[in-house]
N, CA and C of each residue as an Amber inpcrd file, in Angstrom:
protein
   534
   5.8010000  15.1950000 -29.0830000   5.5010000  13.7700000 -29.0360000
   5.0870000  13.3380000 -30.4460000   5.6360000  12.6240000 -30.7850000
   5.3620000  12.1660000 -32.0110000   4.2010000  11.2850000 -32.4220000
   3.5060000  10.7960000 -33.4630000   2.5190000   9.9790000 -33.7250000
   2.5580000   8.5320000 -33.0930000   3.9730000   7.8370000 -33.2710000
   3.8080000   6.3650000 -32.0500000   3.5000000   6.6960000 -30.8810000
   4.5950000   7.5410000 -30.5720000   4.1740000   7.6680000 -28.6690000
   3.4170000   8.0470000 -28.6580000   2.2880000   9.1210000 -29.2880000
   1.1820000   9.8500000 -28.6110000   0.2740000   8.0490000 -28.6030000
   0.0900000   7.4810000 -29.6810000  -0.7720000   6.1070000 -29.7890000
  -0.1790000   5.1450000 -28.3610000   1.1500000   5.0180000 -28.7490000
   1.0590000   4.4710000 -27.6140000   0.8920000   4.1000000 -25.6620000
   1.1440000   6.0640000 -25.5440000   0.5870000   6.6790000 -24.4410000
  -0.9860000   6.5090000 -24.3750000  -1.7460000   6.9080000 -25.2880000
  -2.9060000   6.6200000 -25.3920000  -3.4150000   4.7080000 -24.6740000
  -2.5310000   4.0970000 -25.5330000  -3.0500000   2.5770000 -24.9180000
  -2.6840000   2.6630000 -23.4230000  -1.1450000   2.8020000 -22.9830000
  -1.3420000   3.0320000 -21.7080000  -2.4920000   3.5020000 -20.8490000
  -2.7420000   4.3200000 -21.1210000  -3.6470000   5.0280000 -20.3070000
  -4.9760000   4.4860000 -20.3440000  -5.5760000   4.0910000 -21.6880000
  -6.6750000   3.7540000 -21.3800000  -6.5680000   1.6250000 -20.7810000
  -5.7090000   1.1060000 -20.7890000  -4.7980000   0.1120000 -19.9890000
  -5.1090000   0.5980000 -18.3890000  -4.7970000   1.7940000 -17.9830000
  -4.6460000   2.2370000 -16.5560000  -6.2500000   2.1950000 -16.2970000
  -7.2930000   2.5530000 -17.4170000  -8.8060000   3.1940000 -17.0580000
  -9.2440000   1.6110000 -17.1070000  -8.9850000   1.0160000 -17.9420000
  -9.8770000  -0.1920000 -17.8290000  -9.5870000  -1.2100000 -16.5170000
  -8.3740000  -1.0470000 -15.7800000  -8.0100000  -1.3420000 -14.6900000
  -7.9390000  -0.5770000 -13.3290000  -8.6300000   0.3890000 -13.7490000
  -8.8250000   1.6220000 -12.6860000  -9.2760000   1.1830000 -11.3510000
  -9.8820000   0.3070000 -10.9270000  -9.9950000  -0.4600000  -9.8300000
  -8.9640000  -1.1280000  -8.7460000  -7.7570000  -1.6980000  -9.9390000
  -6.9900000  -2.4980000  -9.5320000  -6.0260000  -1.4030000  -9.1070000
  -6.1220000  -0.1990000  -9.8830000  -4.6620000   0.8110000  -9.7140000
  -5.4550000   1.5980000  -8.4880000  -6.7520000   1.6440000  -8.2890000
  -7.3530000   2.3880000  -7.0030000  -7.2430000   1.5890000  -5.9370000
  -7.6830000   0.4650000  -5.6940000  -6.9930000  -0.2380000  -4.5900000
  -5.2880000  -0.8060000  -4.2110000  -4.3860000  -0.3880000  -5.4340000
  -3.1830000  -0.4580000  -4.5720000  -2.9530000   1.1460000  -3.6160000
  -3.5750000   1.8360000  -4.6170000  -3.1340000   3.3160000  -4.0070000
  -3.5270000   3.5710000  -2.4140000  -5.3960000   2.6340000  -2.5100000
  -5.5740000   2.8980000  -1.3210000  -5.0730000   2.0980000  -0.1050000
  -4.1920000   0.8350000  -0.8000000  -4.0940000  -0.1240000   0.6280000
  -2.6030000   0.8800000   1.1670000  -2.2310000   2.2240000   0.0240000
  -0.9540000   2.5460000   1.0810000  -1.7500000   4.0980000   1.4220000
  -2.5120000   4.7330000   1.2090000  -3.0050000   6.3530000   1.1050000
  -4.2770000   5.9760000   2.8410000  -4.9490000   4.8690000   2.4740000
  -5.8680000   4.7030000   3.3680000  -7.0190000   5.7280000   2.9850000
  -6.9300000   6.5340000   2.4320000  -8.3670000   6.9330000   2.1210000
  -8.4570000   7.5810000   0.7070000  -9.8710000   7.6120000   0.1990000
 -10.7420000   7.7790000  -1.0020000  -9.8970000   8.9510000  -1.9660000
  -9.7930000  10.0480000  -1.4560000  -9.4030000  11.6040000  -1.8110000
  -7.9360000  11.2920000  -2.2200000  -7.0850000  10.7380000  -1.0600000
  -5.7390000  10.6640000  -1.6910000  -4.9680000   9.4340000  -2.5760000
  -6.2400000   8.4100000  -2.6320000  -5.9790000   7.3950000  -3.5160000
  -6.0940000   8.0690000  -5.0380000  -7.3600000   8.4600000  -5.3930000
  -7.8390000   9.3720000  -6.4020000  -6.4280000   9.9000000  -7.0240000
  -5.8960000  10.9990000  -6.0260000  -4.8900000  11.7080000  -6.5340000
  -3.9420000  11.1390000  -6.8110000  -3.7250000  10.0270000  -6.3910000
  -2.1770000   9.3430000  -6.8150000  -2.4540000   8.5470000  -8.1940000
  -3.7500000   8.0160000  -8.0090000  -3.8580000   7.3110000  -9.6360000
  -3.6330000   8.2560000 -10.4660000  -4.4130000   9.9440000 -10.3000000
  -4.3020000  10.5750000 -11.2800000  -3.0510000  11.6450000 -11.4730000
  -2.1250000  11.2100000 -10.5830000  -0.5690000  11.5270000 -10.6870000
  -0.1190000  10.6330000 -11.9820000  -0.9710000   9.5690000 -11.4060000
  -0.1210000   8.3220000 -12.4490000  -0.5670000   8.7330000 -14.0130000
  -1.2110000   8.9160000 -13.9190000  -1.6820000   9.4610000 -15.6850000
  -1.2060000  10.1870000 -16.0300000  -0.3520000  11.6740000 -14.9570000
   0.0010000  12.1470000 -15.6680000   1.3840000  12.0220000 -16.1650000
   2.2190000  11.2290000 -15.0880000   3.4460000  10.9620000 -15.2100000
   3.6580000   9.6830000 -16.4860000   2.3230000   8.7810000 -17.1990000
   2.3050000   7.9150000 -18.3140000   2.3510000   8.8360000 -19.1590000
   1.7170000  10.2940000 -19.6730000   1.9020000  10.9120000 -20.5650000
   3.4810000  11.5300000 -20.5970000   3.6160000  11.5960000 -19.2090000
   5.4140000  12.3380000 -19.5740000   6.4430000  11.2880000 -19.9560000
   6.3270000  10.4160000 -19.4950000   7.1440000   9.0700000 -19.5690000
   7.1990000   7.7590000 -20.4200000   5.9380000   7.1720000 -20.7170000
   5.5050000   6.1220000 -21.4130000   6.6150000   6.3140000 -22.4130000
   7.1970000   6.9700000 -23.3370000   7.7820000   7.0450000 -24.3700000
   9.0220000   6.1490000 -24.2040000   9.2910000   6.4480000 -22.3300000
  10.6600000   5.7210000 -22.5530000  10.9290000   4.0690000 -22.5220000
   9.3680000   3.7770000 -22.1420000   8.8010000   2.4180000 -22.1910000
   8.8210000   1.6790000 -23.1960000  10.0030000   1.0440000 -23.6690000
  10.4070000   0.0580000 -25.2760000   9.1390000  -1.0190000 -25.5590000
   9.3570000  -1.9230000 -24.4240000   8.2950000  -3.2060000 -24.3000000
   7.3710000  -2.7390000 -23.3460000   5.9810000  -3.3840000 -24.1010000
   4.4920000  -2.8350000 -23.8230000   4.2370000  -4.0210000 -22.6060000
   4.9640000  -5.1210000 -22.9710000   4.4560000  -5.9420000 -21.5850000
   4.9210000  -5.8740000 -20.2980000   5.9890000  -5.1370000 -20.2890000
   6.5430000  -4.3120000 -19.0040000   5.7160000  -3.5900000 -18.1760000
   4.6080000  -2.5070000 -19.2450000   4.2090000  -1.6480000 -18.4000000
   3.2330000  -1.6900000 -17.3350000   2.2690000  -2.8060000 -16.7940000
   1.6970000  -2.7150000 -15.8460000   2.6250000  -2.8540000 -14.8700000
   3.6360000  -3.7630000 -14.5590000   4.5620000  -3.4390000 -13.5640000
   5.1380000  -2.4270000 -13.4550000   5.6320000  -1.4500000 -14.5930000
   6.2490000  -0.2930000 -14.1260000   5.0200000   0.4910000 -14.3770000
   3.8910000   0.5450000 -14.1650000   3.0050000   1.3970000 -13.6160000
   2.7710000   1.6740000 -11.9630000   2.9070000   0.3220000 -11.9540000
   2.2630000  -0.0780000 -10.4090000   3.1870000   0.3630000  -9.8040000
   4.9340000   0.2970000 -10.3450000   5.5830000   0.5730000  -9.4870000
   6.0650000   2.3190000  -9.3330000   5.4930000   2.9970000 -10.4270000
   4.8380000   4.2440000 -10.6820000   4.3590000   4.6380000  -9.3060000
   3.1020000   4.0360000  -9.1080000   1.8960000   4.6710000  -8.3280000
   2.5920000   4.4020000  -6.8760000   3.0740000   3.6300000  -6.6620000
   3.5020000   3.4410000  -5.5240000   4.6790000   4.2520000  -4.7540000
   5.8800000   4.2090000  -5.8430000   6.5660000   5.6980000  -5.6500000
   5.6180000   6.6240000  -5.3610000   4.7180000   7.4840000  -6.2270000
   3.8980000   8.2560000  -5.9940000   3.6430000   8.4140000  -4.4980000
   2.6200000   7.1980000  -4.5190000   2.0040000   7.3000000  -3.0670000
   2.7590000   7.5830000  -1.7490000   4.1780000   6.9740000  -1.7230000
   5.0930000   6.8450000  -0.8880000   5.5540000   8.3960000  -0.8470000
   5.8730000   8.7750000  -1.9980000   6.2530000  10.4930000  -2.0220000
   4.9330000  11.5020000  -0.8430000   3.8110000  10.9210000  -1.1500000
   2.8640000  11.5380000  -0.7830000   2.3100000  11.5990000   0.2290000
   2.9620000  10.1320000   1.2360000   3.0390000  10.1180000   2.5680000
   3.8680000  10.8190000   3.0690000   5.2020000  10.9470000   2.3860000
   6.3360000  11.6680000   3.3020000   5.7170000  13.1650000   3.5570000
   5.6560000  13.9320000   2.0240000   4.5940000  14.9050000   2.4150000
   3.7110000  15.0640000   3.5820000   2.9900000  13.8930000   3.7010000
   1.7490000  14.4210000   4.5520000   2.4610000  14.2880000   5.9020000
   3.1970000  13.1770000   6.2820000   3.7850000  12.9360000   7.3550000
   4.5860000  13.9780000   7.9640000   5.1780000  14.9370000   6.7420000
   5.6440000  16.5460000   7.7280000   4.9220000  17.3350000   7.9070000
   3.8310000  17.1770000   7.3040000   3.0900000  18.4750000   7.3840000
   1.7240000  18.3050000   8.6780000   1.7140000  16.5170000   9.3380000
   0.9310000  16.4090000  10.4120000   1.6990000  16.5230000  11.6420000
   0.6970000  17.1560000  12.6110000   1.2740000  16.9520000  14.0570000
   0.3190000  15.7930000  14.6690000   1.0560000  15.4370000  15.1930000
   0.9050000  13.7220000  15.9000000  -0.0830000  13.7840000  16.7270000
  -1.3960000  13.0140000  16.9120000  -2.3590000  13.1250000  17.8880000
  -2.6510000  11.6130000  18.8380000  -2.3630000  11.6770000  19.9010000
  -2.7000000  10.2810000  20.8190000  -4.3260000  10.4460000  21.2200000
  -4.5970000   9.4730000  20.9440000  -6.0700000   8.8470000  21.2260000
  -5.8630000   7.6020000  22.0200000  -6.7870000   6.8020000  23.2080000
  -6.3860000   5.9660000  23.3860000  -7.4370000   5.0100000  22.7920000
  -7.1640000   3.6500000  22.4550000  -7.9420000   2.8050000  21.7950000
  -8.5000000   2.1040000  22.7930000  -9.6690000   1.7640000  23.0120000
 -10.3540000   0.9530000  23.6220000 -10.8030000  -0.6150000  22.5350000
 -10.3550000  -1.7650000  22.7060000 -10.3750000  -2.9070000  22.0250000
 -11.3860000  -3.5190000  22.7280000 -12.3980000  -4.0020000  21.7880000
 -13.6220000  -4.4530000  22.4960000 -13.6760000  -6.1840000  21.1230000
 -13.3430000  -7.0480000  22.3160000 -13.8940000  -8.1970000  21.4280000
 -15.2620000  -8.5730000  20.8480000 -16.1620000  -8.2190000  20.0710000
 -17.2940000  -8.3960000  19.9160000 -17.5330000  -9.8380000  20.0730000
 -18.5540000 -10.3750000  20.4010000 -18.8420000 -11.4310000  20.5340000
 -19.5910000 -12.1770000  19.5220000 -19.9850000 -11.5170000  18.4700000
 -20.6220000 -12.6360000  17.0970000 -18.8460000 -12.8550000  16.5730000
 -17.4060000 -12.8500000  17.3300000 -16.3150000 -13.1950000  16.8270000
 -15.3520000 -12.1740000  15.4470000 -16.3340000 -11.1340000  15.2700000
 -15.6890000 -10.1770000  14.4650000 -15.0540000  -9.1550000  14.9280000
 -14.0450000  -8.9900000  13.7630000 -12.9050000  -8.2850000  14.5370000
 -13.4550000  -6.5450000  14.6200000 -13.2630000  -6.2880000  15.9620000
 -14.3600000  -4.4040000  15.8950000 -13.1090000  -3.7590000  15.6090000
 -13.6650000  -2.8240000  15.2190000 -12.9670000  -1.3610000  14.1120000
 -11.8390000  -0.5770000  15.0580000 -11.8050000  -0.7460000  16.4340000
 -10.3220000  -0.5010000  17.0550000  -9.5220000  -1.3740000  17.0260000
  -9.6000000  -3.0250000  16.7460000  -8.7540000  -3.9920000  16.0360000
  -8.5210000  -3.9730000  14.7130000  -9.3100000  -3.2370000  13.9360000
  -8.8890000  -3.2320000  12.5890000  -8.0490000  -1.7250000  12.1920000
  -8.1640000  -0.9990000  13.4270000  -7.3550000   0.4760000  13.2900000
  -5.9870000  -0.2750000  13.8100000  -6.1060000  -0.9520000  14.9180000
  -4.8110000  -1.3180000  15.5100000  -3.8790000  -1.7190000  14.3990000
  -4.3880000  -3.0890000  13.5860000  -3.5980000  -3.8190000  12.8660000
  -3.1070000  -2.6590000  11.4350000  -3.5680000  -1.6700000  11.0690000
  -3.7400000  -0.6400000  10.2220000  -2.3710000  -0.1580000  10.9360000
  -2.4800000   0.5800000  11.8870000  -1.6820000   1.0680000  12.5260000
   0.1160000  -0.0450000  12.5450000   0.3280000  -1.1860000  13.3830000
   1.0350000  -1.8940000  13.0460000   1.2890000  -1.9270000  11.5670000
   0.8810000  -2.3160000  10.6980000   0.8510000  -2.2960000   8.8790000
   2.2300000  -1.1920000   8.8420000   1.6790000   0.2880000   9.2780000
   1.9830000   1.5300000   8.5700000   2.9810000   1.5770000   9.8140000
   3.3210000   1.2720000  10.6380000   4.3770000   0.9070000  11.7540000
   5.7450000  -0.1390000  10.9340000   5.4440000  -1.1420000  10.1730000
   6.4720000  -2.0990000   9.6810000   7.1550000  -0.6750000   8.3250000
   8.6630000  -1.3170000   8.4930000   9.4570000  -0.5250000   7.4040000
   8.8110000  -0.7890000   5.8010000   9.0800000   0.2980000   4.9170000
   8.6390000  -0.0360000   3.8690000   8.8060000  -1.0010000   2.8290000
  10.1090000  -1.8000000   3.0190000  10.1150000  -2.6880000   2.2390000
   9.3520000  -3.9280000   2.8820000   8.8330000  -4.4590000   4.0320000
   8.0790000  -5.0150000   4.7520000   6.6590000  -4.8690000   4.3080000
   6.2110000  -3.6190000   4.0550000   4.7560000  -3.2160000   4.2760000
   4.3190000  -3.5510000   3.1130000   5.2030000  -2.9760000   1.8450000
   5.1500000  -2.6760000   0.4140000   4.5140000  -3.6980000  -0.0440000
   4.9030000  -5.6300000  -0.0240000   4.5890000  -6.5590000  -0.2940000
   4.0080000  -7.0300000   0.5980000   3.2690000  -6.9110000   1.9600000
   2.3530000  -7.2160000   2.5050000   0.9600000  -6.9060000   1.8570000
   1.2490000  -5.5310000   1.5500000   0.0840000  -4.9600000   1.0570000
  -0.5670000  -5.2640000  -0.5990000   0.7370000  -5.4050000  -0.7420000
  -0.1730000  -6.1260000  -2.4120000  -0.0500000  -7.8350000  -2.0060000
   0.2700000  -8.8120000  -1.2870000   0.0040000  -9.8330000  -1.2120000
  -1.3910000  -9.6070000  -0.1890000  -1.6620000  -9.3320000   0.8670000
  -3.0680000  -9.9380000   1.2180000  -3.9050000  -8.8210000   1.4630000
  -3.7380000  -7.7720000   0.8620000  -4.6360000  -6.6280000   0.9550000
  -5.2700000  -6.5310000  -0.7020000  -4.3580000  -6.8820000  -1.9070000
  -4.4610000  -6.7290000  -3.0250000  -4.5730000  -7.9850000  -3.6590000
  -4.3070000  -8.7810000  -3.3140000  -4.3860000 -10.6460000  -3.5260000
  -3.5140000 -10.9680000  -4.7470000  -2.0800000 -10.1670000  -5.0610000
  -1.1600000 -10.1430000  -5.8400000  -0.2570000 -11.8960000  -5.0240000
  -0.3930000 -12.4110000  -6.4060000   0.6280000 -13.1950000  -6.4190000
   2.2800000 -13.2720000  -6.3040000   2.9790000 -14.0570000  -5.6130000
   4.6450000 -13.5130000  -5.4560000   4.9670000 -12.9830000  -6.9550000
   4.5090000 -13.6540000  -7.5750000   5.3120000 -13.3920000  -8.8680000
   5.2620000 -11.9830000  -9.6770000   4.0110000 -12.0090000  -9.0130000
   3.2380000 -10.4090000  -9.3350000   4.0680000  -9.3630000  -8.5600000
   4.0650000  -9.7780000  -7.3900000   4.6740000  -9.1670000  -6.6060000
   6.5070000  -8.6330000  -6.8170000   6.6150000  -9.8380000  -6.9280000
   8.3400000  -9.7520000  -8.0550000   8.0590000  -8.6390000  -8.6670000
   7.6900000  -8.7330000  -9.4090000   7.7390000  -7.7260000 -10.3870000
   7.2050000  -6.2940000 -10.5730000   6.3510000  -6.1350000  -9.7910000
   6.0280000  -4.7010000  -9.3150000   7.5600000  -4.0060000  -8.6400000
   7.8440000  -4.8690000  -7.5280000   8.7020000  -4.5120000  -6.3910000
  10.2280000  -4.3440000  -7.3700000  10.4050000  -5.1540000  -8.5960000
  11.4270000  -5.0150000  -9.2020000  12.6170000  -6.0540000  -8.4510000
  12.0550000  -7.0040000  -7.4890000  12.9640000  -7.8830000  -6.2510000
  12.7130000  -9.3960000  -6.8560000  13.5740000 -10.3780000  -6.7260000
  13.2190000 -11.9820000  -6.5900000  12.2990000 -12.1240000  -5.7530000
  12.1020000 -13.4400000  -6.3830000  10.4140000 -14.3030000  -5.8090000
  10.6950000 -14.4840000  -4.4250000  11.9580000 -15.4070000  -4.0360000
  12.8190000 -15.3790000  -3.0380000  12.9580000 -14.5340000  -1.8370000
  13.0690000 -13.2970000  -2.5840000  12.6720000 -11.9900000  -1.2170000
  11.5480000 -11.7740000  -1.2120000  10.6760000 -11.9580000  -1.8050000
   9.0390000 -11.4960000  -1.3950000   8.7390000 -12.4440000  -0.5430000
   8.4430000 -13.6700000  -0.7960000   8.5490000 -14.8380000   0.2550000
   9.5810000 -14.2270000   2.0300000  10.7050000 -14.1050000   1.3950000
  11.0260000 -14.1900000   2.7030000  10.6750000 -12.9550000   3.6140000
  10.4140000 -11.5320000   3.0510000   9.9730000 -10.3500000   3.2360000
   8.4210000 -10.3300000   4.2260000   7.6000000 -10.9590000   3.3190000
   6.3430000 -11.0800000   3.9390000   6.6750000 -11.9140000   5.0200000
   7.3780000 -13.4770000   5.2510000   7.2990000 -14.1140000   6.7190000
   8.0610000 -13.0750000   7.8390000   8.7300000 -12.1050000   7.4540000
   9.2100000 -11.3540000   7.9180000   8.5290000 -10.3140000   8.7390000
   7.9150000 -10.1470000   7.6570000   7.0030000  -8.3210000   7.7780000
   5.8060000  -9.6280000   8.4820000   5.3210000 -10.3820000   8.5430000
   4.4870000 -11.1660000   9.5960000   4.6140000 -11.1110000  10.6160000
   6.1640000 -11.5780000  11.4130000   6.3600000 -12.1360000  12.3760000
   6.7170000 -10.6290000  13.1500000   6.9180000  -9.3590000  12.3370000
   7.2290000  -7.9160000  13.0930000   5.3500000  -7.4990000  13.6230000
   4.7290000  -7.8130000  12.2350000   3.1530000  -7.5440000  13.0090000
   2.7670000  -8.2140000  13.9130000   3.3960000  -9.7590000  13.6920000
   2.6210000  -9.9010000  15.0990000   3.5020000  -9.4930000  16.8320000
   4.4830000  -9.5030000  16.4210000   5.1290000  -8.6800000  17.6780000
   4.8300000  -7.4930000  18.1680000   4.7300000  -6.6990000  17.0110000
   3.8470000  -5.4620000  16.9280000   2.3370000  -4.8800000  17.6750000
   1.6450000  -6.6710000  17.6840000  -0.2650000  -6.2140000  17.7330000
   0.5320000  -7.5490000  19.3870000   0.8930000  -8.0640000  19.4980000
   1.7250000  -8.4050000  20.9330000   1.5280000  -7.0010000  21.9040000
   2.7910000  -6.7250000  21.5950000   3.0330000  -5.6780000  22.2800000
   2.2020000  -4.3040000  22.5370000   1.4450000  -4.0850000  21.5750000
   0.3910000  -2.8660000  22.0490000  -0.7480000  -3.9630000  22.7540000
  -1.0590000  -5.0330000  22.4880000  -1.8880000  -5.8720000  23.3540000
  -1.9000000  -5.7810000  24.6460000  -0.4160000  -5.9330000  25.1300000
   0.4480000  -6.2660000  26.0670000   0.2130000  -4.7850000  27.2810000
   0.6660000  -4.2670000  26.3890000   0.3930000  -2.4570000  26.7890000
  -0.7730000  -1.9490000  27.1320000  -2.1490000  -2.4910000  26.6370000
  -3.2540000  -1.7730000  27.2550000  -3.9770000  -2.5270000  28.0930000
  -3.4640000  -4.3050000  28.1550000  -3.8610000  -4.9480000  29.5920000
  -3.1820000  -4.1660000  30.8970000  -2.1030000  -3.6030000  30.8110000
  -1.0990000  -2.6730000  31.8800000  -1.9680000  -1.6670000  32.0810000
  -2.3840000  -1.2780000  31.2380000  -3.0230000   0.0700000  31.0520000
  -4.4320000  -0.0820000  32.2080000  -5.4980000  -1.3180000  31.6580000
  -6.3380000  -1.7400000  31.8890000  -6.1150000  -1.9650000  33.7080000
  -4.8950000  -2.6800000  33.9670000  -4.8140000  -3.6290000  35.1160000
  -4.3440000  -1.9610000  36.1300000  -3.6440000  -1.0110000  35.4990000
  -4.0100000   0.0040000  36.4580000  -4.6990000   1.1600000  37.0730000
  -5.8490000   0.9650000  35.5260000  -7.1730000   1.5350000  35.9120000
  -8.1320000   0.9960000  36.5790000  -8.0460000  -0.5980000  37.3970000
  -8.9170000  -1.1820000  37.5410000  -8.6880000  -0.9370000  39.2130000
């Protein structure tokens, strides 16, 4: 590595640390937890030291970081996803009554999320989990403004069919335990 790239790997990276927040919460709105968010940011560092070089324009690179980490993460589900065996639990949904949503509605909708296909989920999750703008979003995803827009009313209208239908399913459930 020569004297530019090593400098300019260097800015990258410390670019990635001073935003280390922003690159830890995309990891976690797709990893879901602490340990494997961690590891994917720090995949990402290492894959800026192998790569950055091929990076011409510097204002490119937070988008092709992000869209870095996210490959990553996605690699890292498939992984985990062969290597788990599947466990049924049944959810009990309890409306609390101060009107907040309780933590088997917020597993449910989690669940639906990681249920929608990935090009669906991908820009759900950095629009209202990450509060990324379309445009932002454009450009991570590498897609028109056009499809993010239409993607998310999309990937909407599957969640709510989605949190429908398991709704739907444990009043049945309910109405023949009763």
């Amino acid at each position: 590595m020569d004297i530019q790239n090593k400098e300019q790997c260097e800015r990258f990276l410390d670019y990635v640390i001073a935003n280390r927040n922003q690159y830890y919460r995309l990891a976690y709105s797709f990893m879901g937890n602490e340990a494997d968010s961690m590891d994917a940011v720090s995949q990402l560092s290492v894959v800026i030291m192998e790569k950055s070089a091929g990076i011409r324009e510097e204002a490119a690179f937070p988008a092709w970081s992000k869209r870095v980490l996210i490959n990553i993460c996605k690699t890292r589900l498939k992984e985990k996803k062969r290597r788990e065996i599947p466990v049924e639990s049944p959810l009990e949904l309890s409306c609390g009554e101060s009107g907040q949503i309780s933590q088997a509605e917020q597993l449910a909708v989690r669940q639906a999320v990681s249920a929608l296909p990935i090009h669906y989920r991908e820009p759900l999750l950095l629009r209202y989990y990450l509060n990324y703008e379309y445009a932002e979003i454009a450009a991570v995803l590498n897609i028109p403004e056009g499809t993010v827009k239409s993607r998310l009313h999309r990937a909407i209208g599957e969640l709510r069919s989605l949190l429908l239908a398991n709704d739907a399913q444990k009043q049945k459930e309910a109405m023949k335990g009763a």
